[in-house]
Backbone as numpy.savetxt, mean C-alpha at the origin, in Angstrom:
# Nx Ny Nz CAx CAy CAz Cx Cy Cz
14.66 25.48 4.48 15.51 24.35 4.09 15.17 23.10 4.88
14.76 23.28 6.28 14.47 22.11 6.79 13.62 21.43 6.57
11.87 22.17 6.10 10.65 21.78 5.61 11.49 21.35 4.23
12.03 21.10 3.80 12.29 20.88 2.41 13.11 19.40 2.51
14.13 19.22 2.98 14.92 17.95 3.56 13.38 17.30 4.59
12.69 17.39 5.63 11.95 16.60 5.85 10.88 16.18 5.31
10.21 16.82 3.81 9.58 16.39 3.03 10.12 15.33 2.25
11.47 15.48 1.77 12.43 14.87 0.62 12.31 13.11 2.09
13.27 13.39 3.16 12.49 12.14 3.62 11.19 11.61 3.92
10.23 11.83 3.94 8.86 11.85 3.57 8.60 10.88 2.54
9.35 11.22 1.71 9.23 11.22 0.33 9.76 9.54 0.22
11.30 9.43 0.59 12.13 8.31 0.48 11.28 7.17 1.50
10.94 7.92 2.41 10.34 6.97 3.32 9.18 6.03 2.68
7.90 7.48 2.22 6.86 6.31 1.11 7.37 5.36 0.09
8.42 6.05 -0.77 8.66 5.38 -1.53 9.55 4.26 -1.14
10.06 3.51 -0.24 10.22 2.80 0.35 9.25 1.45 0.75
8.32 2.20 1.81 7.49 1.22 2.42 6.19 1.01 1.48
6.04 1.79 0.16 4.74 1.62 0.33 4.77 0.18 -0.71
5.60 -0.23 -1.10 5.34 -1.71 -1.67 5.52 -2.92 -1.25
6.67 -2.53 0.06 7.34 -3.61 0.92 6.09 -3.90 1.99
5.86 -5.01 2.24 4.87 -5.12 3.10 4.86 -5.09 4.90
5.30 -3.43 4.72 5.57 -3.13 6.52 4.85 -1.68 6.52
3.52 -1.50 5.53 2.65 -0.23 6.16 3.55 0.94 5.86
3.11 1.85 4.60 3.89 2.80 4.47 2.68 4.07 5.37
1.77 4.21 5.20 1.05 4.91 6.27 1.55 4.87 7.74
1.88 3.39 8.28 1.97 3.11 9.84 3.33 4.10 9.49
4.92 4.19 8.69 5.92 4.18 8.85 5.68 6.19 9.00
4.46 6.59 7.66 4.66 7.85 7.46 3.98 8.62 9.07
2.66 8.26 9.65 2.28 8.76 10.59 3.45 8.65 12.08
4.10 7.76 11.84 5.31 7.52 13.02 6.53 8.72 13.07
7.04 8.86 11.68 7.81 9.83 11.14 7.33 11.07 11.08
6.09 11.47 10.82 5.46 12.88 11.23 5.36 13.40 12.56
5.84 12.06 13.58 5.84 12.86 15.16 7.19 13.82 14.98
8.31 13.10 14.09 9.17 13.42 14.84 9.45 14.87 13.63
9.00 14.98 12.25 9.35 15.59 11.09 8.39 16.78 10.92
7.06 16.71 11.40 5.88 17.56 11.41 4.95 16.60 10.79
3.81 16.83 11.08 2.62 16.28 10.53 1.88 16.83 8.85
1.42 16.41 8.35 0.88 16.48 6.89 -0.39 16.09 6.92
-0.99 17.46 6.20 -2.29 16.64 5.19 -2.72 15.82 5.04
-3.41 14.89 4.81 -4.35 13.93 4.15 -4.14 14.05 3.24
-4.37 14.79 1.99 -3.90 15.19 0.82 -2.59 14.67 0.62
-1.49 15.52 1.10 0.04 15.25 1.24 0.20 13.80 1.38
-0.27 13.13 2.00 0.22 11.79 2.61 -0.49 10.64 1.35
-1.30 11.15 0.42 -2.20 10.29 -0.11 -1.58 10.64 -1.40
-1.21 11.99 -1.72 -0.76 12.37 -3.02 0.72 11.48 -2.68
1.67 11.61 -2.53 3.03 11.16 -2.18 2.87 9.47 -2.41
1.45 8.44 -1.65 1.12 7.30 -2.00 1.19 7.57 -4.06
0.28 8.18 -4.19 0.36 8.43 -5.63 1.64 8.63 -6.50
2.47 9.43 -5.95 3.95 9.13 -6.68 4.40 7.72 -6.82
4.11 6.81 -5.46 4.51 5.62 -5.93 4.28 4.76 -6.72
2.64 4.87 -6.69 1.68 4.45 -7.80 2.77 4.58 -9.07
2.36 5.79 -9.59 2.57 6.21 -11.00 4.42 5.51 -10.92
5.25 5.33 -9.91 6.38 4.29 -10.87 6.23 3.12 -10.62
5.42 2.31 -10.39 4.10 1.40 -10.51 4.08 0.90 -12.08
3.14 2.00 -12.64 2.70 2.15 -13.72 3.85 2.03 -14.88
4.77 2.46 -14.46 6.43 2.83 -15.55 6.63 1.85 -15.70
6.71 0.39 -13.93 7.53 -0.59 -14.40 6.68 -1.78 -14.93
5.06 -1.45 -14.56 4.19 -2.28 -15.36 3.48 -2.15 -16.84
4.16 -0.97 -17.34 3.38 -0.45 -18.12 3.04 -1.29 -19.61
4.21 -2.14 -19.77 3.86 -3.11 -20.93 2.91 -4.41 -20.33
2.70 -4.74 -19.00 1.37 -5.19 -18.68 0.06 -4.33 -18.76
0.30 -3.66 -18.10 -0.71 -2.35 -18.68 -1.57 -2.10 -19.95
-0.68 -2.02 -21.11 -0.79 -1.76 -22.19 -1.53 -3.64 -22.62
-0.87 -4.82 -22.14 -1.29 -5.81 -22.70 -2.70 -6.09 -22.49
-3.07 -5.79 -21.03 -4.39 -5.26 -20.40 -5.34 -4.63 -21.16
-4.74 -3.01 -21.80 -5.56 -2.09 -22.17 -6.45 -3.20 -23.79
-5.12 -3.47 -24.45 -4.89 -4.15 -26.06 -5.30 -5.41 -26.22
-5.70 -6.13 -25.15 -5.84 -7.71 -25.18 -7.12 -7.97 -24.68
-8.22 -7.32 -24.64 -9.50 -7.10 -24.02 -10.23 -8.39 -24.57
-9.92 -9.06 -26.48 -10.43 -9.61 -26.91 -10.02 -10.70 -26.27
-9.21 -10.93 -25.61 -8.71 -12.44 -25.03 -8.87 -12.92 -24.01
-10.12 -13.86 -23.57 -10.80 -14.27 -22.34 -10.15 -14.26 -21.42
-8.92 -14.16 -21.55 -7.84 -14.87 -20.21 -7.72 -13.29 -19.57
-7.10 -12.51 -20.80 -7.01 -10.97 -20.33 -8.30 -10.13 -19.83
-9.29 -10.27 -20.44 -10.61 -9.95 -20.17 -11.30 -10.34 -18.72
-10.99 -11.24 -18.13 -11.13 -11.86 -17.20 -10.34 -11.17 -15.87
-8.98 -11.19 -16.72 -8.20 -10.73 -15.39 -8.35 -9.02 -15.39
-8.59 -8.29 -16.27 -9.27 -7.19 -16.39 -10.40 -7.02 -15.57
-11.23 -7.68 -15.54 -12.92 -8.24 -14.93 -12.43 -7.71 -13.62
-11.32 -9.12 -13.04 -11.39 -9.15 -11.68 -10.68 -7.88 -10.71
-9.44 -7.39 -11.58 -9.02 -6.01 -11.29 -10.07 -4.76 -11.30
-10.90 -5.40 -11.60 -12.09 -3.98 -11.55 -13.44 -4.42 -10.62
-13.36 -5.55 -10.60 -14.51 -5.95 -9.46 -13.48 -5.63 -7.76
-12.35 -5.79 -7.77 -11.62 -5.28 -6.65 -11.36 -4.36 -6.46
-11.39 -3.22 -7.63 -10.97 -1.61 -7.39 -13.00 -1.29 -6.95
-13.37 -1.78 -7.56 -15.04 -1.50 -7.12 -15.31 -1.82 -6.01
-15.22 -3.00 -5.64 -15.23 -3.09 -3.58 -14.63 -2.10 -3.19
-13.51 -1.81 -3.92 -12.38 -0.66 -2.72 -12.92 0.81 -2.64
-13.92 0.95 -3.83 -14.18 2.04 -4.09 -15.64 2.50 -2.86
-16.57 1.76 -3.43 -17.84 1.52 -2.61 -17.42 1.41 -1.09
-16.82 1.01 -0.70 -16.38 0.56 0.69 -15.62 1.53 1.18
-14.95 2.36 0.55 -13.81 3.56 0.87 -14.41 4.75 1.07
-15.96 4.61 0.40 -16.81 6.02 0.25 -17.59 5.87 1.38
-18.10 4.50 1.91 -18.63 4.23 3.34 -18.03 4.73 4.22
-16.59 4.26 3.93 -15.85 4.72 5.71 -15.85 6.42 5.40
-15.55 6.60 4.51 -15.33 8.49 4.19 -16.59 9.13 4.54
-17.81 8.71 4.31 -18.81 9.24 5.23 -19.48 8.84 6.11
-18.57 8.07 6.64 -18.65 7.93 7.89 -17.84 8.81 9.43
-16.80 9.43 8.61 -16.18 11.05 8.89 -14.75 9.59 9.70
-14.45 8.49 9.27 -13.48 7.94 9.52 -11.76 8.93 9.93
-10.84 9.39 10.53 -9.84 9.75 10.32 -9.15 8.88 10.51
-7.46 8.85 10.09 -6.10 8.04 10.44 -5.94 8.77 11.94
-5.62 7.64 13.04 -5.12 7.91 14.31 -4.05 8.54 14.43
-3.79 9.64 15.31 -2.29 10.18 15.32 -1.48 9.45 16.19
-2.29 8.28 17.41 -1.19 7.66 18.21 -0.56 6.25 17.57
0.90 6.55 18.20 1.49 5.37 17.97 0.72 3.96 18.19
0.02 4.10 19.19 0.22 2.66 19.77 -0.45 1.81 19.17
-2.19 2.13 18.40 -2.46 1.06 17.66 -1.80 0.70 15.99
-0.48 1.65 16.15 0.04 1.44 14.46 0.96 0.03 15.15
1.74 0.32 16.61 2.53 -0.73 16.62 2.00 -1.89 16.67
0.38 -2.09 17.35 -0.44 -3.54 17.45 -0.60 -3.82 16.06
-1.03 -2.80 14.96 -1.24 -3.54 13.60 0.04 -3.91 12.74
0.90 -3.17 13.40 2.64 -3.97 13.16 2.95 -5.26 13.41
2.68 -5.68 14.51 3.00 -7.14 14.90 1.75 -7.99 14.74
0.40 -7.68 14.60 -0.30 -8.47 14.31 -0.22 -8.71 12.44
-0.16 -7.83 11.81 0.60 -7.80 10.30 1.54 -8.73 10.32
2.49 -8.87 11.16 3.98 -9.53 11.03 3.45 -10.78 11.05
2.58 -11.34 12.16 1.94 -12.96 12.35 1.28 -13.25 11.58
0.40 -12.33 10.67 -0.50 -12.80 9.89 0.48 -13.03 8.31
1.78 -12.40 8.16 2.90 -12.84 6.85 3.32 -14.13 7.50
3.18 -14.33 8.83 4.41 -16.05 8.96 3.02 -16.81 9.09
2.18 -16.66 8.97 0.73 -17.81 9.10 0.91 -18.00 7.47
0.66 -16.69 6.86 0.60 -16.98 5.23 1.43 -17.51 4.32
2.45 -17.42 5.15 4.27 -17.76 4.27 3.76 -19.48 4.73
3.50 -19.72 5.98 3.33 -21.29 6.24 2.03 -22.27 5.22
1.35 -21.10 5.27 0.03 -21.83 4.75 0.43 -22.32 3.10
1.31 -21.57 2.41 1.73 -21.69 0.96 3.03 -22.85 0.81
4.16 -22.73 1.92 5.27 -23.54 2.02 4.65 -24.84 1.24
5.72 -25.50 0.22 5.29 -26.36 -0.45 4.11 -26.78 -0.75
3.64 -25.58 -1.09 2.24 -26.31 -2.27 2.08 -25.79 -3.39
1.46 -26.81 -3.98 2.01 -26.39 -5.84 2.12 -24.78 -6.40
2.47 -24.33 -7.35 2.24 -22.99 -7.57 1.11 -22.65 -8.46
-0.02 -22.29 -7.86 -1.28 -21.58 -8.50 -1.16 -20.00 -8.62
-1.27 -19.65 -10.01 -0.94 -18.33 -10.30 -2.29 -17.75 -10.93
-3.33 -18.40 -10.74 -4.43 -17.62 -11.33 -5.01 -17.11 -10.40
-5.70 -15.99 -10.55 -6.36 -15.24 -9.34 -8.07 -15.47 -9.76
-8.45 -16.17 -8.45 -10.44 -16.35 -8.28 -10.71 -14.74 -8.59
-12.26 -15.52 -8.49 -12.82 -13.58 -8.74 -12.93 -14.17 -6.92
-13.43 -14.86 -5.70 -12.81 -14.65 -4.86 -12.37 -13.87 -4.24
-11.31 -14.48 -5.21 -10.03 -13.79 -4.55 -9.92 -12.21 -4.33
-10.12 -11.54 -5.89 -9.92 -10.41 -6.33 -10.97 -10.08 -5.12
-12.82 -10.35 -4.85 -12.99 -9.49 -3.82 -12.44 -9.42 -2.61
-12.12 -10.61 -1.92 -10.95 -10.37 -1.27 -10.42 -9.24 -0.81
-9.53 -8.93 -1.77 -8.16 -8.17 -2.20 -9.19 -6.50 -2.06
-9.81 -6.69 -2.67 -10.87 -4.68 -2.66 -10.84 -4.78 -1.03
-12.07 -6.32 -0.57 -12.38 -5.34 0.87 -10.86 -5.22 1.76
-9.83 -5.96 1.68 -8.40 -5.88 2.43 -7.84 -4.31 2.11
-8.19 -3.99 0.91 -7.61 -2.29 0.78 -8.11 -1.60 1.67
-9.27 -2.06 1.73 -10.06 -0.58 2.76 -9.71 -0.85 4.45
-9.39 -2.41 4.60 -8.78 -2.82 5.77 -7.63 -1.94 6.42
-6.57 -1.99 5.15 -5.67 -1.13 5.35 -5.46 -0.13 5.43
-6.69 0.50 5.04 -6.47 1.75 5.02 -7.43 2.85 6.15
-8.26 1.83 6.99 -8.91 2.08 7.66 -8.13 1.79 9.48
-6.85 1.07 9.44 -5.86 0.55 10.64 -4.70 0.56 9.95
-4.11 1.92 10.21 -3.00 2.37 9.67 -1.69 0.99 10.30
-0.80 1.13 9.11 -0.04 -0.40 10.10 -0.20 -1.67 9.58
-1.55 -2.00 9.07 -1.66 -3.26 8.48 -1.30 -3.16 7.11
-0.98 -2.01 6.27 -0.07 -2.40 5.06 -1.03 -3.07 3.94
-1.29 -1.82 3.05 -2.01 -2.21 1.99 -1.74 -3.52 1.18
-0.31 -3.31 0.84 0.47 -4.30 0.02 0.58 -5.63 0.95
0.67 -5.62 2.07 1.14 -6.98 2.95 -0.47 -7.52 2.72
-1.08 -6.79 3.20 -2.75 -7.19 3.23 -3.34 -7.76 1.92
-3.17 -7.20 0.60 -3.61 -7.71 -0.16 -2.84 -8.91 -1.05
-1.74 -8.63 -0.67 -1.09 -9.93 -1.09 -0.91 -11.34 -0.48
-0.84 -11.18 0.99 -1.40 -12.05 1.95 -2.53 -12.47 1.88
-4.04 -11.92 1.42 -4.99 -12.40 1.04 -5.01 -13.21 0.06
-4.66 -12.78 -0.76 -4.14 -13.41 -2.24 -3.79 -15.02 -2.39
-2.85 -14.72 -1.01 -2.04 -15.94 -0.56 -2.62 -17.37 0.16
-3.30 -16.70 0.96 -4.20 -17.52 1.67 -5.52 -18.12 0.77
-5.93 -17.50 -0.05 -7.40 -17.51 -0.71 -6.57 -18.43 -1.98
-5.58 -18.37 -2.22 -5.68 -19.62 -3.49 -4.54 -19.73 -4.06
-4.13 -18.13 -4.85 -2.85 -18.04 -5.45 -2.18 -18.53 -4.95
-1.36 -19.16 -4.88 -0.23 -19.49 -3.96 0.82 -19.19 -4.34
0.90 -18.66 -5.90 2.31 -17.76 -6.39 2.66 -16.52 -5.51
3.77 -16.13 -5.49 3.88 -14.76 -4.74 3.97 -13.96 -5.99
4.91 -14.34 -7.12 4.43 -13.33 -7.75 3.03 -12.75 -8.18
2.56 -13.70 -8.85 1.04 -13.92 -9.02 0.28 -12.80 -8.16
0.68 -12.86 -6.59 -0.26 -12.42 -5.84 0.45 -11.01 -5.67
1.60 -10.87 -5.76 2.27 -9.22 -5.67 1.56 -8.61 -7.16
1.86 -9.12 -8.33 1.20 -8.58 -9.34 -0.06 -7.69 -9.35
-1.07 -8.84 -8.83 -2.36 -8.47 -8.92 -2.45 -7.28 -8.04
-1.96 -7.34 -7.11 -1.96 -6.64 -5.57 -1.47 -5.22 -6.16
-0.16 -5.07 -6.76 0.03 -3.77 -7.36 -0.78 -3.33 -8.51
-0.65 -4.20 -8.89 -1.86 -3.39 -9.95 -3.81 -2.93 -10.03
-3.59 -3.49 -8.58 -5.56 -3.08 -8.75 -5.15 -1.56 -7.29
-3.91 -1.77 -7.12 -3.10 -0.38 -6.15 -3.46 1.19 -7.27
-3.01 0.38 -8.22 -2.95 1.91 -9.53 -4.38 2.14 -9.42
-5.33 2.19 -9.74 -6.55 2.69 -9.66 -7.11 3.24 -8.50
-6.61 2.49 -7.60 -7.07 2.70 -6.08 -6.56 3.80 -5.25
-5.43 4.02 -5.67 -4.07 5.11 -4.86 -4.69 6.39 -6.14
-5.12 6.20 -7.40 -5.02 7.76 -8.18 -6.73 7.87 -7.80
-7.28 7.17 -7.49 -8.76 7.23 -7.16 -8.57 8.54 -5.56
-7.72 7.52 -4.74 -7.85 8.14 -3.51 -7.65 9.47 -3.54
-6.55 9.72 -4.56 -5.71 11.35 -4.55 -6.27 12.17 -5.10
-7.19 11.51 -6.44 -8.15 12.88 -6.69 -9.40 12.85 -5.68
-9.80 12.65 -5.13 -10.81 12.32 -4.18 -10.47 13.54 -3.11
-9.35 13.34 -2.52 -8.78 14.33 -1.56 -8.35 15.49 -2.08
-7.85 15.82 -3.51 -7.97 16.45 -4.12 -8.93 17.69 -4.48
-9.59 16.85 -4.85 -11.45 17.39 -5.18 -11.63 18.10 -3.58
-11.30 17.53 -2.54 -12.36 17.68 -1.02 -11.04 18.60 -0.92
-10.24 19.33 -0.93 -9.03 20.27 -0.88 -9.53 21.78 -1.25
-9.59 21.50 -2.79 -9.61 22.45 -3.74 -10.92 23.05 -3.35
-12.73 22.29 -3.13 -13.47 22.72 -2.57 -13.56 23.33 -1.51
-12.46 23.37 -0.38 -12.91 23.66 0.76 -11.76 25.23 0.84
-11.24 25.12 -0.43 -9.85 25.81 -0.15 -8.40 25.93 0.38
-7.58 25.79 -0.91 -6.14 24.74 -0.84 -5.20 25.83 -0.07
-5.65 26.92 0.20 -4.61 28.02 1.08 -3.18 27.05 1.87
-3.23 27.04 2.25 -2.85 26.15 3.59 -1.69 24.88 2.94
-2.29 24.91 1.92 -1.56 23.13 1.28 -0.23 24.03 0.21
1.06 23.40 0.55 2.32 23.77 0.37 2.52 23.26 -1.20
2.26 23.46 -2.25 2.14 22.68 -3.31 3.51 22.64 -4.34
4.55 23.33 -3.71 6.42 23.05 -3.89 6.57 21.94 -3.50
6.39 21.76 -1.82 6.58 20.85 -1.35 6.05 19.40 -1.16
4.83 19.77 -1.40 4.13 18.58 -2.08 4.71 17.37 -3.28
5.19 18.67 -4.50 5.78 18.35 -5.52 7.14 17.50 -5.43
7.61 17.85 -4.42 8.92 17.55 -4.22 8.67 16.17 -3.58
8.13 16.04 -2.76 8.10 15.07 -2.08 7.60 13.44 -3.08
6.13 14.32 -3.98 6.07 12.91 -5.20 7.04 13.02 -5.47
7.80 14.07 -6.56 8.95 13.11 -7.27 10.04 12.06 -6.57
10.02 12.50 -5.30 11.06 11.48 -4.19 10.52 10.11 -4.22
9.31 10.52 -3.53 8.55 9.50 -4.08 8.75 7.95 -5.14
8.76 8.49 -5.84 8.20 7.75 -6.87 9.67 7.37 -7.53
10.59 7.92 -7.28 12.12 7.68 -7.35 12.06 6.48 -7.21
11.81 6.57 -5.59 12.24 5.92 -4.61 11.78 4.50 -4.68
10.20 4.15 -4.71 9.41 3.36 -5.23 10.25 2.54 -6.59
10.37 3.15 -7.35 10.64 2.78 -8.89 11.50 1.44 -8.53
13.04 2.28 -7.64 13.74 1.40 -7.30 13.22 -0.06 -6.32
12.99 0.42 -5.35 12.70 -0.21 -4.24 11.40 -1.20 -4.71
11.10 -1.09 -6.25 10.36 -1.95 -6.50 10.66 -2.90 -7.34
11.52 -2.85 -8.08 12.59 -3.45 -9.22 13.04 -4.17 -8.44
13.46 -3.92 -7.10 14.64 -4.89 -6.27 13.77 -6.23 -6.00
12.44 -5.27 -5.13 11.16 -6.51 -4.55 11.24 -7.25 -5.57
10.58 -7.41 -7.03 10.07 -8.26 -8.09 11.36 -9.18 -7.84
12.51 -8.68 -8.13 13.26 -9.82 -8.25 13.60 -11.06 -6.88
13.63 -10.49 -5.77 13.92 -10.79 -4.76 12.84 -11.80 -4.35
11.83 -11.87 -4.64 10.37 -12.41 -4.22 10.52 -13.53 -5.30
11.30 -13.84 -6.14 11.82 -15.34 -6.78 12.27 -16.27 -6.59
13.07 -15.84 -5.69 13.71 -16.72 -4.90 13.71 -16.66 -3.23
12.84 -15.24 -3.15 12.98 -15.56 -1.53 11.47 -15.66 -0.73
11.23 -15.88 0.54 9.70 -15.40 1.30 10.28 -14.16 1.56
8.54 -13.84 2.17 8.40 -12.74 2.60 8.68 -12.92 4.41
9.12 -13.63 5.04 9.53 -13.97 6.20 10.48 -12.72 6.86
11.57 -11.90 5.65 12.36 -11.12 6.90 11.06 -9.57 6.91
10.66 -9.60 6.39 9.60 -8.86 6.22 8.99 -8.68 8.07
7.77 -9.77 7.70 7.25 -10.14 8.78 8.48 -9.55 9.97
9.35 -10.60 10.25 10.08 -10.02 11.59 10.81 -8.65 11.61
10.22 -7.65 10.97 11.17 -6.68 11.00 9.69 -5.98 11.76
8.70 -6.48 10.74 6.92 -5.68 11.38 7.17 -5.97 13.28
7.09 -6.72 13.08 7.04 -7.63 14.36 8.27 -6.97 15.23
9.30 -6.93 14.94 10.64 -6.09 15.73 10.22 -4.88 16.14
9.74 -4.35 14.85 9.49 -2.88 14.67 8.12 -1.77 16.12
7.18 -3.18 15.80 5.47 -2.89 16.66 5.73 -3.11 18.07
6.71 -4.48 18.68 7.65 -4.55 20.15 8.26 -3.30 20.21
9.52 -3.19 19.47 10.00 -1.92 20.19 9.45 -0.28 20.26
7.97 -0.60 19.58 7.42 1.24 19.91 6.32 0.72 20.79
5.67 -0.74 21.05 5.58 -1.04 22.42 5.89 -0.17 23.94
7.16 -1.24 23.94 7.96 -1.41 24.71 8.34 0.42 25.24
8.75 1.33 24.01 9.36 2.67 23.99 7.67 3.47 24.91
7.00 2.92 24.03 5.48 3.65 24.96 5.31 3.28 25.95
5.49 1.82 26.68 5.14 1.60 28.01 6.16 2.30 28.80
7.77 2.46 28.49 8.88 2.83 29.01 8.56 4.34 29.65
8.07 5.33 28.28 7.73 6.46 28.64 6.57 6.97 29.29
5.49 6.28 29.65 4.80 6.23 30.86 4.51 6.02 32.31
């Protein structure tokens, strides 16, 4: 029962952070000190639950995407969503054989916490009153690929903060604009990663991998996400991403501060 309730938070937790831009990796490896540790698999599949309610609440963009190929504007922005899942891809297979792992210590998740947090109030400043540009460069879009692998290579810096902050800085200056793009070149990138780990699982032999609990934890997942993403879209209309930032920033001081204390 307990492996079962600390998966289910697991679960609430990804689906939480992984769209808000405060590092759902930095939040999940922090929470595994105290809950038990997980897979690679586990931690990447569970990203994937969020994905896929992603997909639910974009799916009539999606579909306009799939259906509108003939229309330069769509074709284009198609183009650039795939020249950025292609950096992410090429670049993701570098660090992977390069035998890269996620760190188990706190301390460089809390430095990429507060350096994350400064780099949202540099970007929130750099956009403050200037016109709203909602088209995304191709730029941009590479950009946005090599920032995935950023994030995902310094647990903490926050896929979503990273690529939308790029976004931000490089031209768009819409937030929606730049959350859009940002989630949606995520869908390819997050079901890329999971069969990937998948594949390297099943080859080596999945004994070991809890696949109830696994289960349980996407559907929390992706619950969780669904909501917690409906709220973002709207909220990001009228507001910055500023309490964001200081919560990264609150958050990376006080597991600081808690690590120097306990030494």
């Amino acid at each position: 029962m307990n492996e079962i309730l600390n998966v289910i938070l697991l679960g609430i937790i990804e689906g939480i952070t992984e769209f808000l831009p405060i590092s759902s990796t930095g939040h999940l490896l922090i929470a595994e000190h105290w809950l038990g540790a997980r897979s690679d698999l586990f931690n990447i599949a569970i990203q994937a639950g969020a994905i896929l309610a992603v997909c639910l609440i974009y799916r009539e963009r999606l579909w306009q995407l799939a259906t509108g190929l003939r229309d330069k504007e769509q074709r284009d922005y198609a183009a650039k969503l795939a020249l950025a899942f292609g950096i992410t891809a090429v670049l993701g297979l570098v660090v992977s054989k390069l035998g890269f792992k996620l760190p188990s210590e706190i301390t460089p998740i809390a430095w990429a916490l507060v350096i994350g947090g400064v780099w949202i109030l540099l970007a929130e400043r750099w956009v403050a009153n200037k016109p709203e540009i909602t088209t995304i460069a191709w730029h941009t879009a590479a950009l946005v690929g090599v920032l995935q692998v950023v994030a995902g290579v310094f647990p903490g810096t926050s896929r979503s903060a990273a690529t939308i902050f790029v976004a931000l800085l490089a031209g768009t200056t819409s937030r929606a604009a730049a959350t859009e793009f940002a989630f949606l070149v995520g869908i390819p990138t997050m079901f890329a990663a999971s069969g990937y780990e998948l594949m390297k699982t099943l080859k080596h032999g999945a004994s070991h991998e809890d696949w109830d609990l696994l289960g349980i934890a996407f559907g929390v997942s992706c619950i969780t996400a669904f909501v917690v993403v409906k709220w973002l879209l709207g909220y990001i209309r009228t507001h910055s991403f500023t309490v964001f930032a200081w919560y990264r920033i609150a958050l990376g001081v006080a597991l600081l501060v808690g690590l120097t204390s306990a030494h």
